[in-house]
N, C-alpha and C positions, 0 to 999 in steps of 0.2 A: 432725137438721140436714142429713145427708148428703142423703135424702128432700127437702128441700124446697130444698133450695140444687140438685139434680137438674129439680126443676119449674121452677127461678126460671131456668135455663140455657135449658131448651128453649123458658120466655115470652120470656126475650130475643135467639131466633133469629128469632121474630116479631113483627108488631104496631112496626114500623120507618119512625117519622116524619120524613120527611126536613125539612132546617132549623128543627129545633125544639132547645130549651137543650141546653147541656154539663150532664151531669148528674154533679156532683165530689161525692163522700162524703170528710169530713174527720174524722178520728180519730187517736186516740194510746192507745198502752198503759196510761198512768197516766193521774190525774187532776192537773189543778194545773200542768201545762204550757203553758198558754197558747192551748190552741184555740179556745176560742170568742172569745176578743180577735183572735185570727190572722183568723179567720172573719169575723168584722162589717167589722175593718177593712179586711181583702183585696176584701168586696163591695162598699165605698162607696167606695172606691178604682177599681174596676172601672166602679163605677156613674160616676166624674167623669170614666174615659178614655170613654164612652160608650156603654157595654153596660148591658144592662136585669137587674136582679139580684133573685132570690127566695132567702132563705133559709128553709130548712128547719128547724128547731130538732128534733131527732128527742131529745134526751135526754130522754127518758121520766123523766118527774116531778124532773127536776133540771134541766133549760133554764135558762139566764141571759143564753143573747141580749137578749134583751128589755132584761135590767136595764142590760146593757152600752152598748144605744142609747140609755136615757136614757126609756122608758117602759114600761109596764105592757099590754099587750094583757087586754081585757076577754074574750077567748071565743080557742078554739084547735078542733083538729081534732075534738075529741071534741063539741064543741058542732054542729058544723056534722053530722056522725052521728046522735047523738042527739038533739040537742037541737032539730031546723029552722033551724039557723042558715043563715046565707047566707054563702058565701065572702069577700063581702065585706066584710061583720060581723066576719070574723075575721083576714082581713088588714092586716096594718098597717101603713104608710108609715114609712121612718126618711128618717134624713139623706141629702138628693143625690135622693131617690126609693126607694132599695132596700126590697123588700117584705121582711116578716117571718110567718110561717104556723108557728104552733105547735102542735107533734104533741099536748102534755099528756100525758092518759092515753087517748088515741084509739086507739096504735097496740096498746097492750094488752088492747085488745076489739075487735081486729078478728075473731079468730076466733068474736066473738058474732054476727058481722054475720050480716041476708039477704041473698042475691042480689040483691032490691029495695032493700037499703040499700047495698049496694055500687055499683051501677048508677046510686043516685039520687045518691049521693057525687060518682062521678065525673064525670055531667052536671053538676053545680057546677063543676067545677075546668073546666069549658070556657072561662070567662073568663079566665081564668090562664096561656094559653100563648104569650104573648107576651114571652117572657124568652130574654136569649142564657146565664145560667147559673143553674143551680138547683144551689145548697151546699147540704148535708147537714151538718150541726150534731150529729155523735153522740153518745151516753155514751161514756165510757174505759173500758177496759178490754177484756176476752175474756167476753162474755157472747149470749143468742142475738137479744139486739136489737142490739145495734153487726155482728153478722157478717149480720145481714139489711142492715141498712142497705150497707153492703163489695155484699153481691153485688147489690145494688140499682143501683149505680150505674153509673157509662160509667168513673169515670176516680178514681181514690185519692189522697191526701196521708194520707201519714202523720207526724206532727209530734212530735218530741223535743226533749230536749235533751243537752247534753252530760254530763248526770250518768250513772253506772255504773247506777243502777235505773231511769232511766228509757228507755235505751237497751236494756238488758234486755227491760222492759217491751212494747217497741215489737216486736223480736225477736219473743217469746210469741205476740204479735198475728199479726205477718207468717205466722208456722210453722203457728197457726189457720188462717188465711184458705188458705194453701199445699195444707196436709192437706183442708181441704172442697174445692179446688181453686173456689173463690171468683174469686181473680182471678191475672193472670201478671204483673202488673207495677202499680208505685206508684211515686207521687212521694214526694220526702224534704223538710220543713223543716227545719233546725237552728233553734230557737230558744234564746233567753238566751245569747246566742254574745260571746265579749269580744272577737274581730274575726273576718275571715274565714278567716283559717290556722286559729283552732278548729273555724270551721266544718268547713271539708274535711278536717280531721285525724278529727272523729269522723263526718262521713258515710263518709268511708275505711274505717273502721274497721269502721263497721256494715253498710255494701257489702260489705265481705270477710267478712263470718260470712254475709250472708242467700245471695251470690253462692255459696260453697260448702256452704253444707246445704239450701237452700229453692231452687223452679222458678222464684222470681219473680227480674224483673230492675228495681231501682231506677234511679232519676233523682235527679239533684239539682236541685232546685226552686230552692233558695236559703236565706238564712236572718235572721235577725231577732236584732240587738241588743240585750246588756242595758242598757236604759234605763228609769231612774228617773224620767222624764215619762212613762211608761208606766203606772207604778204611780200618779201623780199625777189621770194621765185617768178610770182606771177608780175612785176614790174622785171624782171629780168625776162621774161616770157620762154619762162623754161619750168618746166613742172619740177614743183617738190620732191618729189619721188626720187630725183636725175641731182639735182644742185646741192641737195642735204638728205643725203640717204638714211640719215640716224638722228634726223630729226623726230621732235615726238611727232607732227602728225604722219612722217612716213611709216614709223613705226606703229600707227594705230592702223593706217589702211593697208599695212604689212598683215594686220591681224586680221580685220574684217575677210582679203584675198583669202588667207587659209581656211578661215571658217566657211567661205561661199567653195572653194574648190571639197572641199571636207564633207559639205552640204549636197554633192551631186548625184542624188537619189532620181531623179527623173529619166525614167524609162523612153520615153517618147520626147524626142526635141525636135524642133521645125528647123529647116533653114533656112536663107534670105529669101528666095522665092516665094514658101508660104508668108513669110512674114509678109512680104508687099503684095500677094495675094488679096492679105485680111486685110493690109492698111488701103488698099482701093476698094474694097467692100465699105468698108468703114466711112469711107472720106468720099465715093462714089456717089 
């Protein structure tokens, strides 16, 4: 890992597209916290303030964006590899517009690839660079597709909650990412929050352990409501955001959306191309 998170630093001091997507990698320590709901919802959200949104679904053989928007995508990244698929065959439109692009088990054979399959990969994705943000949908946990995904990207959320294991969890993650020297800095969600004094009471908390033993310096992003219309949307398999628009948690990832669009100081942004450049360095 140290070896290919070294190669994936020196491709991202080149190959620098200017006005091309935010490229945000969203993970957490555990599973079962709430990121891929955080995910869909934060993009079509994004997608109705008037940015153009691609998600990534990078969890390798466990993805459930799809199921969360309310459809099934017929073909994913590995198709469009091996299969002759067409980018467009494999992307799928959700609610508002936001596209959806699933890794499946693509990103697992990439070190099968030619250099003619790589090459003919990424001349596909030419059509696709017309997005202000490209999310990154990871697996949980400390494993070495979630720390590829981390050094992949331009910009981090890391997303908890206020429980002792999952705050832990997230910790573990951060100390990874620190030790490969990955990245210097992440955002923080609180989710399942019972108001906002929990909120800041456990991002306090978790600031003061990573601010004194890890190099990285957190943000507070915001955080997200425990709401039982929440649970209601995703058994109806239709995002929060769309079924109860003035719920609390739509109205918390209403506010996070403006703070990250508010937030768009970055000079330099990659777009899909670079990005699957680095992720086959990486996974290569």
């Amino acid at each position: 890992m140290l070896d290919q998170a070294q190669r994936l630093r020196q491709l991202a001091a080149g190959n620098v597209v200017k006005n091309k997507a935010r490229i945000i990698t969203v993970t957490s320590g555990k599973g079962g916290v709430g990121k891929s709901n955080f995910v869909v919802n934060l993009s079509i959200i994004l997608q109705q303030m008037g940015k153009s949104v691609l998600i990534f679904d990078a969890d390798v053989g466990m993805g459930n964006d799809d199921v969360l928007m309310g459809f099934l995508p017929k073909f994913n990244v590995f198709d469009v590899i091996f299969n002759n698929k067409s980018i467009e065959d494999t992307v799928v439109t959700g609610p508002y517009g936001v596209k959806l692009l699933s890794g499946g088990s693509g990103i697992t054979k990439v070190e099968e690839l030619s250099n003619e399959q790589r090459e003919n990969f990424i001349n596909k994705l030419e059509n696709l660079n017309n997005f202000d943000y490209i999310i990154m949908d990871t697996g949980a946990g400390i494993n070495r597709n979630v720390l590829g995904f981390v050094a992949c990207c331009e910009e981090l959320i890391v997303l908890t909650t206020p429980e002792p294991t999952s705050l832990t969890d997230a910790y573990s993650l951060l100390k990874a990412i620190n030790h490969f020297k990955l990245k210097n800095k992440a955002k923080v969600v609180v989710n399942r929050v019972i108001d906002e004094k929990e909120a800041i009471f456990t991002y306090n908390r978790f600031n003061n352990a990573v601010s004194n033993f890890l190099k990285i310096k957190l943000e507070y992003l915001g955080s997200i409501s425990e709401d039982k219309k929440l649970l209601q949307a995703v058994r109806n398999q239709e995002p929060f955001c769309i079924k109860f628009p003035n719920c609390d948690a739509s109205i918390d990832v209403n506010k996070i959306a403006k703070k990250l669009i508010g937030n768009e100081e970055y000079e330099t942004k990659n777009g899909i191309q670079v990005l699957f450049k680095k992720i086959f360095s990486i996974f290569g």
